[in-house]
N, C-alpha and C positions, 0 to 999 in steps of 0.2 A: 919821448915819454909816451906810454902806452895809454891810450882814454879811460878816461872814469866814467866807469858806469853808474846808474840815478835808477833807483826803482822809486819809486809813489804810489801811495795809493790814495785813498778819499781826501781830496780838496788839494794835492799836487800830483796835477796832470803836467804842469810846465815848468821849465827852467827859465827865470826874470835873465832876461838878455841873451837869450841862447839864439847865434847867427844858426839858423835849422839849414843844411846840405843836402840834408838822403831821407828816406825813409825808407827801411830796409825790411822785407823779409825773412828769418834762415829756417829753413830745414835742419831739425837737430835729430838724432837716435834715436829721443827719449819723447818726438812729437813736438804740434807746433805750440809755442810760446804765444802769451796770452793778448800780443798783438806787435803792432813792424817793431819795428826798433827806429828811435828817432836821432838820427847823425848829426852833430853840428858841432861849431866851437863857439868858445866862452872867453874872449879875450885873450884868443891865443891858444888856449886849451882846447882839446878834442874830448868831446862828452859824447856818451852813448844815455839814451834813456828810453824807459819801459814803463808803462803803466803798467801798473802789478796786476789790474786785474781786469787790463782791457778800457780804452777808452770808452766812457761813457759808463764805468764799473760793470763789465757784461758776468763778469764771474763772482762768484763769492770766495771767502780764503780756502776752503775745503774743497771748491772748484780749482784752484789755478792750477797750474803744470810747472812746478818750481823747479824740475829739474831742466824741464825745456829752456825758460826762464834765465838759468842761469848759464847751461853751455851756450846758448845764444850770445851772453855775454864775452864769455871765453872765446867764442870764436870769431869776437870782433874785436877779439885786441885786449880787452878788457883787463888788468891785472887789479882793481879794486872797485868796491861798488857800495853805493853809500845809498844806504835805504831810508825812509822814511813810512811812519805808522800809527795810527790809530791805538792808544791802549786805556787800560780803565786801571785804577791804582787800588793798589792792597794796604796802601798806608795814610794813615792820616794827612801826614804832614805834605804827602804830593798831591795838590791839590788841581783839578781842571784848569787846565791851560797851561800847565807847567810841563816843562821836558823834561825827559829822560835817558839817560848815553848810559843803557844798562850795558856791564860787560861779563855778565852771565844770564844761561837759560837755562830750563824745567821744560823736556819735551814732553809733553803730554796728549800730544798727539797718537791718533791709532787709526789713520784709513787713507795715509797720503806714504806716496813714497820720496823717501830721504836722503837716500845713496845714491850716485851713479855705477857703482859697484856690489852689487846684489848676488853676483856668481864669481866667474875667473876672468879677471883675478882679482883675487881677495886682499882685500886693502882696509887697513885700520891705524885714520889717522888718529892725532892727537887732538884732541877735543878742551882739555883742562881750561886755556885761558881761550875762550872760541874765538873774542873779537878781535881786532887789529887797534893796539896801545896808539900807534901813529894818528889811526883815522879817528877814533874816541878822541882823543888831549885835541884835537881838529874842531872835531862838533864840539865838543864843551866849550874849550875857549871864544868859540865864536857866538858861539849861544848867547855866554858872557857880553858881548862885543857889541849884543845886538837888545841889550837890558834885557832879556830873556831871564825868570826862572828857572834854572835848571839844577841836575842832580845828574851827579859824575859818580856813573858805576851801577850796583844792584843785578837785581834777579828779575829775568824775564820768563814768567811761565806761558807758556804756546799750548793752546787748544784748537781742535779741528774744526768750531764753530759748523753749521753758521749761525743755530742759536749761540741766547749768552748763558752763562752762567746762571743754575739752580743758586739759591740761598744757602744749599746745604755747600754744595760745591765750594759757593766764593768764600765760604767761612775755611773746608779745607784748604784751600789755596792761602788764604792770608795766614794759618796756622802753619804752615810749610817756611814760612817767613820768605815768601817773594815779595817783588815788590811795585811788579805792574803786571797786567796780563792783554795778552793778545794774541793774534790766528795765524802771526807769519814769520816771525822770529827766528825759532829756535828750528824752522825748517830751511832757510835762506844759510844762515849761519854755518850748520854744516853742511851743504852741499857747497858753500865758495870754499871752504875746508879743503873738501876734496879738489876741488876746482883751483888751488894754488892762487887764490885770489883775498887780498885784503878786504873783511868786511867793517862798516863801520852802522852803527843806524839810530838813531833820534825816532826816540819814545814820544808823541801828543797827546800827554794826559787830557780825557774828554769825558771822567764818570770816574766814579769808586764803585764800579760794576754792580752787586748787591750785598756787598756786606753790614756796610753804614747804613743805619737805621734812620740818621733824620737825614740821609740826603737821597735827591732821587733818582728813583731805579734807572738803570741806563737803559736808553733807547736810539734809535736811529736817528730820530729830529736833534734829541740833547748831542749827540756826539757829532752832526754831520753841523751845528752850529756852532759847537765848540772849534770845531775845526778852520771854518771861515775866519775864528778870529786869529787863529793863529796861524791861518796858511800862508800869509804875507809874511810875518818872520820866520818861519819854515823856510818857503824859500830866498829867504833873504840868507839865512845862514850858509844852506847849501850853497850857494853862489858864493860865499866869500871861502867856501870849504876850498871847494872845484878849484880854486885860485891858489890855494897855500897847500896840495896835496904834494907830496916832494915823488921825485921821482925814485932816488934812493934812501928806502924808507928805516932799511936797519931794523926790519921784522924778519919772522920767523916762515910767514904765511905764505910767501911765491915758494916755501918748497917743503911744504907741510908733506907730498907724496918720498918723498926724499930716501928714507925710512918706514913708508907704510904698505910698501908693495909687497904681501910676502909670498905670494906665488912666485914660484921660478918662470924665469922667461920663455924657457921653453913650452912649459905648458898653455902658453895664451898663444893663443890661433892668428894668423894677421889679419883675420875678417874685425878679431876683436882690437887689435893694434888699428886698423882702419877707422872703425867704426868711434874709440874713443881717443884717437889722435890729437883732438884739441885739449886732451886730459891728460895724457901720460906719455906723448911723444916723444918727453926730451929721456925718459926712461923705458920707455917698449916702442921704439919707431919701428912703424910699417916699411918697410924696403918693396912692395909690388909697385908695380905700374913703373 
């Protein structure tokens, strides 16, 4: 079975029980990734894991290198990758400290790049259902497992931060009818898309950002202590995930490229079959060397 990749970011830096092996650097195409890569196994399991934004939070969401980020992944094996995130809720009824396993996003982002196919060759996967059905029914039921609040499904709208949210803003966004917001989502999402990779990710409700009038405005102290309270069953769940991730999963997603490649093969150069080999090899393989 190929390792599960772990992104984190504020208040999971670690995996509870993780035997640590390697810490690994990669050189990726797209530049380096927001820090090593940390190698180990989980009872048997082979886990890869990444601080999203750099030990010790050196980046903010509008800093990281998500593309790095993610072929880093892919090119350690990686065929799923189970995120974890800070968000602030658009709805009443999701209240701080409750999760959320949205499996839709609202990209709203405009100053980060998002493909790893941006020229030839031209490639347009299928975005509709973005998450991985396998890894979501995962988190939720464990969530469940672990007395957690939570909520199976919704809308995640993704902003380039690194401020938060005007009043004018959080009132559009909850009129859109989403139903959490956050800075990493909907940018993670598709790039494992393209990357042939299952994603799955657990919403930390920590604020109702600014739309709610008698509650208060979010800030860095309210969300980085909402976080402590839930980061013990954060990764408590992920750990019982990492253990029941099957290897044959009966998705769609290890070949989302399958059908998205529509440049002819001729026209893509072996510089560019080289250079994105860990992406589309088993459909544009480099033959030099």
């Amino acid at each position: 079975m190929n390792p599960i990749g772990i992104t984190g970011g504020t208040g999971v830096y670690e995996i509870v029980d993780l035997e640590v092996t390697d810490q690994v650097e990669v050189d990726t195409p797209f530049g380096q990734p927001s820090d090593h890569y940390i190698i180990g196994r989980l009872h048997g399991v082979d886990v890869v894991f990444l601080a999203r934004h750099g030990r010790g939070h050196k980046l903010p969401a509008c800093g990281v290198n998500y593309r790095a980020n993610i072929y880093g992944f892919k090119s350690l094996g990686c065929d799923a990758l189970l995120s974890v995130s800070a968000v602030g809720s658009m709805k009443e009824e999701y209240k701080p400290t409750d999760i959320v396993v949205p499996d839709q996003f609202v990209d709203n982002t405009k100053r980060r790049e998002s493909t790893f196919f941006p020229g030839n060759p031209a490639v347009h996967v299928d975005l509709a259902d973005p998450t991985c059905p396998v890894l979501g029914d995962l988190l939720y039921e464990s969530a469940v497992a672990e007395g957690a609040t939570v909520h199976k499904g919704g809308a995640y709208v993704c902003i380039d931060g690194p401020a938060f949210s005007t009043r004018a803003e959080s009132r559009v966004y909850r009129g859109w009818g989403v139903d959490v917001i956050g800075m990493t989502g909907a940018t993670e999402v598709k790039l494992c898309r393209e990357a042939e990779m299952c994603y799955g990710t657990m919403s930390l409700v920590t604020d109702y950002d600014v739309w709610k009038e008698d509650a208060e405005d979010v800030t860095i102290d309210a969300i980085v202590k909402i976080l402590h309270e839930n980061a013990e069953t954060a990764k408590s769940i992920l750990k019982d995930v990492i253990m029941k991730v099957p290897a044959d999963r009966g998705c769609s997603c290890r070949d989302s490229l399958k059908y998205a490649i529509v440049s002819h093969p001729d026209t893509v150069s072996d510089e560019t079959r080289r250079r994105l080999g860990a992406l589309t090899g088993k459909y544009l393989p480099y033959e030099g060397d």
